[in-house]
Legacy VTK file of the C-alpha trace (Angstrom):
# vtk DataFile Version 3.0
C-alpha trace
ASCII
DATASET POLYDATA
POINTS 334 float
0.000 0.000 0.000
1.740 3.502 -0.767
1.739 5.813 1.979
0.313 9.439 1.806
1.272 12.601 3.644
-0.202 15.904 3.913
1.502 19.123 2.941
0.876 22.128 4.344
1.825 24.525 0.981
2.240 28.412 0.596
3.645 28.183 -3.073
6.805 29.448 -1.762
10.056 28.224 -1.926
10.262 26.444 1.348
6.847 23.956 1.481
7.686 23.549 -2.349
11.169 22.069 -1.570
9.433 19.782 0.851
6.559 18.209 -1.448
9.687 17.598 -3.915
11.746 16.077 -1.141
8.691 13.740 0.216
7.563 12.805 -3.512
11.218 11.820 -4.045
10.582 9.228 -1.403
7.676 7.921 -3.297
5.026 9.042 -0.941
1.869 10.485 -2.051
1.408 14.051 -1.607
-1.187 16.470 -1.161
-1.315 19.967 -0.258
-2.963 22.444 1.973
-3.604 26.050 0.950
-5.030 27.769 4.359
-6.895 30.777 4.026
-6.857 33.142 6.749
-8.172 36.264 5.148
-4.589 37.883 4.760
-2.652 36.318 2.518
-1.029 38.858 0.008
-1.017 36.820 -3.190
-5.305 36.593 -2.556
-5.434 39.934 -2.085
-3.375 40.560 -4.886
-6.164 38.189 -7.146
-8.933 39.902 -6.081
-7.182 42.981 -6.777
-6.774 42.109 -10.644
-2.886 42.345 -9.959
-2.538 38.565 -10.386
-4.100 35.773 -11.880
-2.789 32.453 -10.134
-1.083 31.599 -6.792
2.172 30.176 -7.060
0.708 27.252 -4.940
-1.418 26.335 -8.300
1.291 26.685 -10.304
3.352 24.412 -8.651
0.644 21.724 -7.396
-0.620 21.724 -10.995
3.109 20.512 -12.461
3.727 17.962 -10.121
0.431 16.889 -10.385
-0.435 17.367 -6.423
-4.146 17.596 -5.652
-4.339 21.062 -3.583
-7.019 21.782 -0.903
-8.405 25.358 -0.392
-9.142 25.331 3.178
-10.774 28.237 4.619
-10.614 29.258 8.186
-11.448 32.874 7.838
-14.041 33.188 10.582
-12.128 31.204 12.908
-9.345 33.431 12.650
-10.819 36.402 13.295
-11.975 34.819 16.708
-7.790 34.232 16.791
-6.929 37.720 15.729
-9.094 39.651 18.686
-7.616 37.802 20.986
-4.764 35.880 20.837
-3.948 32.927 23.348
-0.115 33.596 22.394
0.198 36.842 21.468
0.997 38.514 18.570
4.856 39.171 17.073
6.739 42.563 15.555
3.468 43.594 13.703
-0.110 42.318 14.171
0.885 38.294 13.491
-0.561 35.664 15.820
1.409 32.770 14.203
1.174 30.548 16.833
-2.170 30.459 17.440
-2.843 30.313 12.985
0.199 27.427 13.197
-2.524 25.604 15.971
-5.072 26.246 14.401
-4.293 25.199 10.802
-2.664 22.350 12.270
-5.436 20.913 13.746
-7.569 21.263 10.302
-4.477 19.135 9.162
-4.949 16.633 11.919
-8.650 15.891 11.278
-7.894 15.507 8.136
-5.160 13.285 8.171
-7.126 11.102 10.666
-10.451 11.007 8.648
-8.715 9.960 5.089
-5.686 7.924 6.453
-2.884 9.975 5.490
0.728 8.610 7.572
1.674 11.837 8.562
2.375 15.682 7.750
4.569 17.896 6.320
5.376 21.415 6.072
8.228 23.575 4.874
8.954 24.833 8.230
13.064 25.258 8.591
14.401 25.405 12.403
14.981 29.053 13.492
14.143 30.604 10.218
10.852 32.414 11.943
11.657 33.767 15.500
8.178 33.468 16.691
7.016 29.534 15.237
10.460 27.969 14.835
11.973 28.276 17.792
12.738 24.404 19.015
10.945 25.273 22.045
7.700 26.798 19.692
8.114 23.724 17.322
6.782 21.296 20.372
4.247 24.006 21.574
2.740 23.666 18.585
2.803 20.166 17.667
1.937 19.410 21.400
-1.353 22.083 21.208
-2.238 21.037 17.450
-2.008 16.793 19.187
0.769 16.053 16.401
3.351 15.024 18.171
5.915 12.823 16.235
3.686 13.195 13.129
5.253 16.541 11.503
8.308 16.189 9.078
10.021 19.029 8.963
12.228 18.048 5.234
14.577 20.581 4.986
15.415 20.863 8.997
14.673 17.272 10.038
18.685 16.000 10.274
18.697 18.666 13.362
14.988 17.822 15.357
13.981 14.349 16.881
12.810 11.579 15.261
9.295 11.062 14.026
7.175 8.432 13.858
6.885 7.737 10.377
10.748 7.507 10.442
10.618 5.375 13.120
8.117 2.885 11.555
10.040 3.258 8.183
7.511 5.075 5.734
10.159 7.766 5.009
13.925 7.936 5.375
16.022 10.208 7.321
19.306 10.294 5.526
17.493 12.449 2.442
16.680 14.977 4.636
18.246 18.071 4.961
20.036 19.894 8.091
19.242 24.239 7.297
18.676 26.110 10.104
18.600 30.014 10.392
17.417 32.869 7.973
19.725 32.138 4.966
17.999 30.627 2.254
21.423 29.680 -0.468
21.006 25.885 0.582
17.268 26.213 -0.458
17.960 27.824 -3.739
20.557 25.259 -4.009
18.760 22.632 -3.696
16.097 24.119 -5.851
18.477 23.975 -8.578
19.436 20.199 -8.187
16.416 19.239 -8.152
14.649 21.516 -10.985
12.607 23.645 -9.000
12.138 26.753 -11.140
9.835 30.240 -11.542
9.656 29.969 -7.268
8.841 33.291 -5.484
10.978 35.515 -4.005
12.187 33.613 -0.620
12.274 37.713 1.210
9.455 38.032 2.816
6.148 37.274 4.115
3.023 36.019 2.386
0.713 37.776 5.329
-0.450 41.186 5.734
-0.216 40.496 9.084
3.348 40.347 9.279
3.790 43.969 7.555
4.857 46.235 10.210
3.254 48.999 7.950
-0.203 47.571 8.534
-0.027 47.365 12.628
-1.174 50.169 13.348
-4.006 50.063 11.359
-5.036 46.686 12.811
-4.745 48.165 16.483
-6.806 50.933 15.368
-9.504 48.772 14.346
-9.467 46.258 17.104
-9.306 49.360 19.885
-12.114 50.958 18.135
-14.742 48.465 16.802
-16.829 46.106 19.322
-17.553 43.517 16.609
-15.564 43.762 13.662
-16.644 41.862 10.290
-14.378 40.511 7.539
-14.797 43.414 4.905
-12.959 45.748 7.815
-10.089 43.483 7.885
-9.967 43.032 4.331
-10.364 47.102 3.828
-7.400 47.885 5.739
-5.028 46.540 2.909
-6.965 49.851 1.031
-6.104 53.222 0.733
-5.212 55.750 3.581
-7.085 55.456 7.348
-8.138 58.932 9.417
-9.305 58.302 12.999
-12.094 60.878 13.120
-13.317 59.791 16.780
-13.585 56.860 18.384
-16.514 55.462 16.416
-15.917 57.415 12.768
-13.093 56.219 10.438
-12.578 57.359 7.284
-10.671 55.963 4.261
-9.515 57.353 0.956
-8.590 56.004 -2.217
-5.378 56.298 -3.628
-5.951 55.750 -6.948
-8.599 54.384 -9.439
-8.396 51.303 -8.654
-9.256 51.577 -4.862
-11.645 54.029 -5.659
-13.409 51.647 -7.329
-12.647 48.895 -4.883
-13.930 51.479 -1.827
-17.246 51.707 -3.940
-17.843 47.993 -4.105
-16.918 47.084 -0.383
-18.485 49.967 0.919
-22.190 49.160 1.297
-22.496 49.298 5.087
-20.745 52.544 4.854
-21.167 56.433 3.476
-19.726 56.654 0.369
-18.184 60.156 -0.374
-18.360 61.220 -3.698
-16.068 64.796 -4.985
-17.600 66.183 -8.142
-14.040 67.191 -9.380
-10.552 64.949 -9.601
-9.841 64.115 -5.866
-9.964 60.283 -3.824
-13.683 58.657 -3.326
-14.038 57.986 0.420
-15.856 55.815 2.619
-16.195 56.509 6.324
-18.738 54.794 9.438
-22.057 55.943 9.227
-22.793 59.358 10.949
-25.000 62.335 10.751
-22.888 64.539 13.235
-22.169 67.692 10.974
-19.162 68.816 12.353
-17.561 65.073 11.550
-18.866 65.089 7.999
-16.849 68.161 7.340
-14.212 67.052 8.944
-13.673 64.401 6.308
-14.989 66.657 3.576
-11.833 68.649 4.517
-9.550 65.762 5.053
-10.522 64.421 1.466
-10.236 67.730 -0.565
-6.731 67.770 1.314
-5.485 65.414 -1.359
-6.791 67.433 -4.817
-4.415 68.977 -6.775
-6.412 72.005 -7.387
-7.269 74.083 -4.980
-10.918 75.418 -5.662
-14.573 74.670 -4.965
-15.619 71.333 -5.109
-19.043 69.692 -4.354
-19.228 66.376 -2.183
-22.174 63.408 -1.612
-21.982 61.809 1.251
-24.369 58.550 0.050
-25.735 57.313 3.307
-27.008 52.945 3.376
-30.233 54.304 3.792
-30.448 56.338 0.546
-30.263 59.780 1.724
-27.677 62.255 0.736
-26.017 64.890 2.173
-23.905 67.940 0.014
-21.169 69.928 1.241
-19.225 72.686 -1.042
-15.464 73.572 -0.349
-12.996 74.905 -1.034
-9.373 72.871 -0.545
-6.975 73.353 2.740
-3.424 73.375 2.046
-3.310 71.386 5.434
-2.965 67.701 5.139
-4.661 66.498 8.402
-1.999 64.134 9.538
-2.797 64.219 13.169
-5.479 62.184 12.135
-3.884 59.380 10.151
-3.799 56.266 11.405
-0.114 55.293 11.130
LINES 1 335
334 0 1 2 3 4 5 6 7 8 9 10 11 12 13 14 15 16 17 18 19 20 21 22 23 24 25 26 27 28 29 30 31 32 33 34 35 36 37 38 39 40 41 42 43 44 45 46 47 48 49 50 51 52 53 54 55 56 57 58 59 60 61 62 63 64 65 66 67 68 69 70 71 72 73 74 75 76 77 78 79 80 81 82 83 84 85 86 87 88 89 90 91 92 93 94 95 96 97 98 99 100 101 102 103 104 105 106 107 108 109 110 111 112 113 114 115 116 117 118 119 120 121 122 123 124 125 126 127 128 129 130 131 132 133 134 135 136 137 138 139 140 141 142 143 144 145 146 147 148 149 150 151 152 153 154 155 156 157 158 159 160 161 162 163 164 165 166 167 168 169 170 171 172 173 174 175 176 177 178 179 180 181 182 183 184 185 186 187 188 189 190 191 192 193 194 195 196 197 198 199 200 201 202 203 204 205 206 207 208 209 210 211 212 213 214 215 216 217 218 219 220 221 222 223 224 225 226 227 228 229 230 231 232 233 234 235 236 237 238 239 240 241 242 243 244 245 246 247 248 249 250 251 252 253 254 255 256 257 258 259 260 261 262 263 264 265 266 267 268 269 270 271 272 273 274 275 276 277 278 279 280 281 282 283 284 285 286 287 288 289 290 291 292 293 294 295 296 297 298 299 300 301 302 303 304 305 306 307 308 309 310 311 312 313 314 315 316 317 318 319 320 321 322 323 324 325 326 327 328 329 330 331 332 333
């Protein structure tokens, strides 16, 4: 009977490595795509800006059946309130390693896969791959012994599909640290081409840039919903008060974006070239022209200009101004 494992797969260089290095082994593979609502290369396809994740890319050449799994609402739960806290930015990867994990587990359990896999490499990611973290987390997710770690393994205990045989240790690999030239070594040797970048994150969460946004939101907003997350990758954020944000377009595109993900929200409209806006529902006057002001800030010409506020319930209200030189930044949110 051939044995199957479970790949937990980003599309980037790392997890790819690892499906080559367990197929090589002649073990059935198949992959995992997670979806926690911030992964950059999604947000980059339902921008336009791309049409394929690398993950399909690469599953679809080495013929690997991939898995969308989604775990959006779960995460948010995660993201309020993390049971391990969060790293530099806004990143609860230990609780999303758990988490996704788990999903792994059940799976693995229901379908009779041997074991799992993922492209993790030992002290590559100061808050998940830590030896100490590594045990957390398989301990937490109930997986310990069952996650094969390819490119790292020669350096972490032995598992139990090495111990029963299904996979063996001596064509594993011994990386450790932040370096990636033995990856993009080994990519070469073994014909792994057209791989992402290996700099970086795939999360917005891990963007430093975005972290105070996502405190913003999470101070400000008792209950927020999916399309606030998802808006904060958008345009530029102005704290009005406590319970009034605003957001601006910079450009066509996230004009248009700010117009079809702003139902629940008013929807400012300028009648001459300047950013559309969207901002919490409010009829407080002073607050409207507030962000009247804050949104001419941004035209390039600096005369009268006529604005709709489009409230959800169909009513509109018109201001006319004329442009500030000032740009408001007291009230970005940073």
């Amino acid at each position: 009977m051939k044995h199957k494992a479970l790949g937990l797969l980003s599309g980037g260089l790392d997890s790819s490595l690892s499906s080559l290095i367990i197929l090589k082994q002649g073990i059935e593979v198949e992959g995992l795509y997670f979806n926690n609502g911030f992964c950059i290369i999604e947000a980059q396809k339902k921008l336009g800006l791309k049409k394929l994740n690398p993950i399909e890319e690469f599953t679809k050449k080495y013929n690997i059946n991939l898995r969308y799994i989604d775990i959006r609402d779960e995460f948010l739960d995660i993201l309020k309130k993390p049971k391990y806290g969060y790293g530099s930015a806004f990143n609860p990867c230990i609780d999303c390693r758990i988490l996704m994990l788990k999903k792994a587990k059940e799976i693995m359990e229901n379908e009779g896969f041997d074991f799992i896999f993922t492209g993790e490499v030992l002290k590559q990611r100061p808050m998940t791959q830590m030896p100490r973290t590594l045990k957390l987390i398989e301990m937490k997710s109930g997986l310990e012994g069952l996650i094969v770690r390819p490119l790292s393994q020669k350096l972490l205990p032995l598992t139990l599909p090495e111990k029963k045989g299904i996979i063996k240790r001596d064509i594993f690999f011994d990386i450790e640290g932040r370096g990636r030239k033995k990856q993009i070594k080994i990519a070469k040797e073994m014909g792994l081409e057209n791989y992402p970048s290996p700099a970086g994150g795939c999360c917005f969460l891990t963007d430093i840039n975005y972290k105070g946004k996502f405190q913003d939101l999470i101070n400000h907003k008792k209950d927020p919903k999916p399309v606030d997350f998802f808006l904060i990758k958008i345009g530029r954020h102005f704290r009005l008060s406590d319970d009034i944000k605003l957001i601006l377009g910079r450009d066509e595109a996230e004009n248009q974006i700010l117009m079809e993900n702003g139902k629940s929200f008013v929807l400012l409209v300028p009648s001459k070239p300047a950013p559309f806006g969207i901002m919490d529902p409010t009829k407080d006057e002073k607050i409207l022209n507030l962000a009247g002001d804050i949104l001419l800030s941004y035209c390039k010409k600096k005369e009268e200009v006529e604005i709709d506020f489009y409230f959800p319930d169909g009513e509109v209200f018109k201001i006319r101004k004329i442009p500030q030189l000032g740009k408001f930044e007291n009230y970005k949110i940073k």
